[in-house]
C-alpha atoms as an extended CHARMM CRD file, in Angstrom:
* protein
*
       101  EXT
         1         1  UNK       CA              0.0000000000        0.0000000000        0.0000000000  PROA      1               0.0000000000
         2         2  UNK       CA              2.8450000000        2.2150000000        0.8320000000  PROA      2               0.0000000000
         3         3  UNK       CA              3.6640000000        2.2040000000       -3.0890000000  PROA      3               0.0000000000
         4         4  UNK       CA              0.3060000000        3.7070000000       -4.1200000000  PROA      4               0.0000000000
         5         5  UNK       CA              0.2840000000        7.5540000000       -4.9180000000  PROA      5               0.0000000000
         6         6  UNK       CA             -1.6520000000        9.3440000000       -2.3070000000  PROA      6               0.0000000000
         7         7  UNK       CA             -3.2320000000       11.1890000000       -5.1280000000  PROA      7               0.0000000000
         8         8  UNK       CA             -4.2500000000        8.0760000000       -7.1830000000  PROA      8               0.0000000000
         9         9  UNK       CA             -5.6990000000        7.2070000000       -3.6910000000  PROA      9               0.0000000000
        10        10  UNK       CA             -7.6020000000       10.1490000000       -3.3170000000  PROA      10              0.0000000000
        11        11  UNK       CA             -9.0480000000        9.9230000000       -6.7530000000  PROA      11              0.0000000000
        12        12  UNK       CA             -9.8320000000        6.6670000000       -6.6850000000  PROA      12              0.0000000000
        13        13  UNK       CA            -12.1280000000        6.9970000000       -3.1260000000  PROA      13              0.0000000000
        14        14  UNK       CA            -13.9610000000       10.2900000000       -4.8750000000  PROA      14              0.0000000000
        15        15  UNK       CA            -14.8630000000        8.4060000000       -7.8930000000  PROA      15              0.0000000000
        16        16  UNK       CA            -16.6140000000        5.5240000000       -5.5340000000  PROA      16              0.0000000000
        17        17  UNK       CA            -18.0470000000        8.2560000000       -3.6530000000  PROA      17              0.0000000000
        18        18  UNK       CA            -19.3820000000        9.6500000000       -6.7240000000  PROA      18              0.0000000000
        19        19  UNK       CA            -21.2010000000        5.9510000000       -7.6050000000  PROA      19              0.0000000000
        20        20  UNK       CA            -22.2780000000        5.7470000000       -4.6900000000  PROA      20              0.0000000000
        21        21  UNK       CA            -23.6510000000        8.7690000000       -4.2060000000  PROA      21              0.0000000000
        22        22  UNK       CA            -25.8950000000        8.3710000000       -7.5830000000  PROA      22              0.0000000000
        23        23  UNK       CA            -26.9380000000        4.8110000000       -6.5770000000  PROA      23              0.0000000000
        24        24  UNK       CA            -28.2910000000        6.1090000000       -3.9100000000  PROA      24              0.0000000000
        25        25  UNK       CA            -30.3190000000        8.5390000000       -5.7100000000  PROA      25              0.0000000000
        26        26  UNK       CA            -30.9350000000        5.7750000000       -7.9380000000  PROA      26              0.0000000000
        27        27  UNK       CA            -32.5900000000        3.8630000000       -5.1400000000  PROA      27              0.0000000000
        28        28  UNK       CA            -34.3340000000        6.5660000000       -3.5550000000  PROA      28              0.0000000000
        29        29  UNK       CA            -36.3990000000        7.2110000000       -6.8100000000  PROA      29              0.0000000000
        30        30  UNK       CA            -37.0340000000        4.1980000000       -7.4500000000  PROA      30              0.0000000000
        31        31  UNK       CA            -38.8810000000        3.3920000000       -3.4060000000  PROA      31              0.0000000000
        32        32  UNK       CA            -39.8340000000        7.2930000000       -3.5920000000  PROA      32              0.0000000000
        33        33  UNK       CA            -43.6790000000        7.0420000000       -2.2420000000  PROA      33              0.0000000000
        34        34  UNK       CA            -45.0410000000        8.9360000000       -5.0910000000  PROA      34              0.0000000000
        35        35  UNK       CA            -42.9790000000        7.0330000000       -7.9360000000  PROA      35              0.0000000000
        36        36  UNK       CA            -44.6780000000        3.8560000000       -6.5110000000  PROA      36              0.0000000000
        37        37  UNK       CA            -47.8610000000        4.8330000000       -6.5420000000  PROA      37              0.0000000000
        38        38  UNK       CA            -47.4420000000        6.1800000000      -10.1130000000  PROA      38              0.0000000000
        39        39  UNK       CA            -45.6640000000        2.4180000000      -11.4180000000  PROA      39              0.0000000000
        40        40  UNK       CA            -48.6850000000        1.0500000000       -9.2800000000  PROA      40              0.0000000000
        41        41  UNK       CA            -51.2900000000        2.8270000000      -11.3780000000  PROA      41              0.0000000000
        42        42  UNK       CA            -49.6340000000        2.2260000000      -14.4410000000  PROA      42              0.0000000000
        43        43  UNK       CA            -49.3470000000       -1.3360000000      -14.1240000000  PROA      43              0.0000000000
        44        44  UNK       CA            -53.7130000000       -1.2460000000      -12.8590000000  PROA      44              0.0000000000
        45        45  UNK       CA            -54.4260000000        0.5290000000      -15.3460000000  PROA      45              0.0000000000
        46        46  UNK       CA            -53.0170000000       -1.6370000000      -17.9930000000  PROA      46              0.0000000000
        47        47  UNK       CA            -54.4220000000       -4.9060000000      -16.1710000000  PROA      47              0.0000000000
        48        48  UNK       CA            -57.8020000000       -3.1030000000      -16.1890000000  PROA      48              0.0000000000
        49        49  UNK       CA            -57.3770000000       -2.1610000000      -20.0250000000  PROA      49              0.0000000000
        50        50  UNK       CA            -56.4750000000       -5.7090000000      -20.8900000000  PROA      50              0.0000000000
        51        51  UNK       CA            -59.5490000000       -6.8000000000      -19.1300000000  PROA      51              0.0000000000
        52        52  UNK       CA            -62.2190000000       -4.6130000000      -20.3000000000  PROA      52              0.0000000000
        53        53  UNK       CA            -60.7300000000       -5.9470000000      -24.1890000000  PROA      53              0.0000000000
        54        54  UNK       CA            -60.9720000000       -9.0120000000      -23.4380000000  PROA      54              0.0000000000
        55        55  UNK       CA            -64.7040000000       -8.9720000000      -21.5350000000  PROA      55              0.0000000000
        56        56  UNK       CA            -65.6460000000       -6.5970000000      -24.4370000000  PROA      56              0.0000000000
        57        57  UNK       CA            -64.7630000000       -9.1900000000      -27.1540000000  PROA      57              0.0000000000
        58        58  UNK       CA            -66.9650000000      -11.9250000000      -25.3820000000  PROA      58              0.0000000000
        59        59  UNK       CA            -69.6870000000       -9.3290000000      -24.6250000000  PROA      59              0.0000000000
        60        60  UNK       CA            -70.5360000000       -7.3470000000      -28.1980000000  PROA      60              0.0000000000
        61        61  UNK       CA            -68.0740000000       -8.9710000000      -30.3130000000  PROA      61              0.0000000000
        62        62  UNK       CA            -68.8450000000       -6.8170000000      -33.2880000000  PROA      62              0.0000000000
        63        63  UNK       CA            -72.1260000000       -8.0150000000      -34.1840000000  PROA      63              0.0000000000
        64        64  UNK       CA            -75.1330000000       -9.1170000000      -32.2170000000  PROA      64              0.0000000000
        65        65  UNK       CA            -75.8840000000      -12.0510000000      -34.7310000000  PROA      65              0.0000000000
        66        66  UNK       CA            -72.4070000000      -13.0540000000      -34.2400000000  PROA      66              0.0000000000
        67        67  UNK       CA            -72.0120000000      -13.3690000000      -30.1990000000  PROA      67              0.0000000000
        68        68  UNK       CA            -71.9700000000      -16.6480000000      -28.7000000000  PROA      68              0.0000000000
        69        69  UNK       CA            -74.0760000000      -14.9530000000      -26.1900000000  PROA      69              0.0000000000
        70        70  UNK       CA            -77.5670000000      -14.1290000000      -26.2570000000  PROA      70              0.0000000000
        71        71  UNK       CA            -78.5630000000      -10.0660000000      -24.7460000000  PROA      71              0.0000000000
        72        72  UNK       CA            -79.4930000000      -11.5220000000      -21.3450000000  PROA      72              0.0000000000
        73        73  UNK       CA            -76.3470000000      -13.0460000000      -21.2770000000  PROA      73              0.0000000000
        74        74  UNK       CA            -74.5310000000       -9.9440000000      -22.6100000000  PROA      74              0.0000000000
        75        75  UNK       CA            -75.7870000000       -8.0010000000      -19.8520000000  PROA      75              0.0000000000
        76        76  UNK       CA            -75.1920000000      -10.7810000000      -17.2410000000  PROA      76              0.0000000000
        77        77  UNK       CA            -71.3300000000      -10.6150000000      -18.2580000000  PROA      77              0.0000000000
        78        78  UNK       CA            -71.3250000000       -6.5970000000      -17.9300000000  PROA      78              0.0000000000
        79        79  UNK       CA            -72.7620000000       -6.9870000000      -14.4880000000  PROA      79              0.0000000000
        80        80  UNK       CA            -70.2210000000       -9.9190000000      -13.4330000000  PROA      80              0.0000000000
        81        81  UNK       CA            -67.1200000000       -7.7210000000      -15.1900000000  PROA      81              0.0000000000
        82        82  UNK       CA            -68.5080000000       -4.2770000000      -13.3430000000  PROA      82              0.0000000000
        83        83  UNK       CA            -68.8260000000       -6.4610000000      -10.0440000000  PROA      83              0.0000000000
        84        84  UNK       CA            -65.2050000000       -7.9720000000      -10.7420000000  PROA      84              0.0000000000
        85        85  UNK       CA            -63.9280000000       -4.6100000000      -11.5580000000  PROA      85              0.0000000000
        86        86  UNK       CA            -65.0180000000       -2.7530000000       -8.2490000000  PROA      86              0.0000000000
        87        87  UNK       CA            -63.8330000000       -5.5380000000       -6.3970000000  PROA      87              0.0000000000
        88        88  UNK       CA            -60.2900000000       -5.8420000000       -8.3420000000  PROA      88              0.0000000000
        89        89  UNK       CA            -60.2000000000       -1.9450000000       -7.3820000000  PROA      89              0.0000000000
        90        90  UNK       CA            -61.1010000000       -2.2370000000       -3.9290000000  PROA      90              0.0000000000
        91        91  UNK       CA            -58.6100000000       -5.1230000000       -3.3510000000  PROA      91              0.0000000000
        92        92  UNK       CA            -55.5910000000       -2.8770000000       -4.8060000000  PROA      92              0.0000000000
        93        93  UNK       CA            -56.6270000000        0.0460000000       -2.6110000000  PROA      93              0.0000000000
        94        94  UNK       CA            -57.0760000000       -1.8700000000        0.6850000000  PROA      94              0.0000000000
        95        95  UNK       CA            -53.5900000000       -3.4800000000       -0.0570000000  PROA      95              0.0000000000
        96        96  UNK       CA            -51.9920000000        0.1880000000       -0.9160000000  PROA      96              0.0000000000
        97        97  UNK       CA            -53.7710000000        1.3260000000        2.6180000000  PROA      97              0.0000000000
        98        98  UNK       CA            -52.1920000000       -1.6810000000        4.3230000000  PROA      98              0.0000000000
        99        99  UNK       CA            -48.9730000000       -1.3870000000        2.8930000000  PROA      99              0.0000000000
       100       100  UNK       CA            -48.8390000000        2.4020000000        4.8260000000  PROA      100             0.0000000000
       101       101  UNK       CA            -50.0800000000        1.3020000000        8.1870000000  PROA      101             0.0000000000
């Protein structure tokens, strides 16, 4: 150790502080309340959209004559998605609410 250049030294320990110091910034935006809630939302949201496309096909695929359902039925499956929907919602916001207590 006694053959290392003090200066070397000194560089060397300010670049690690310097990666360190933005990997902690790194990791505090990335656990940052807000920015969770936000990549939280995002990924609902997307769950949600890929849900309603997929009950929408099976509901009113286009044409009446051409659902495998009959109206009665069409409606049944709205209610059942709405009803599946709330309770999807109300699931993700009790576990947000229990994730801050």
């Amino acid at each position: 150790m006694a053959d290392r250049d003090p200066d070397r030294i000194e560089q060397e320990i300010e670049g690690e502080l310097e990666a360190l110091a933005r990997n902690i910034d790194a990791i505090a935006d990335r656990v940052s309340p807000s920015n969770v809630v936000h990549r939280t939302g995002d990924r609902v949201r997307e769950e949600l959209h890929q849900v309603a496309a997929t009950v929408g096909a099976i509901v009113s695929p286009g044409d009446a004559e051409g659902s495998p359902l009959t109206e009665e039925q069409r409606k049944r499956a709205l209610i059942v998605g709405g009803v599946v929907l709330a309770g999807v919602v109300l699931l993700v916001l009790r576990a947000r609410r229990s994730g801050r207590g």
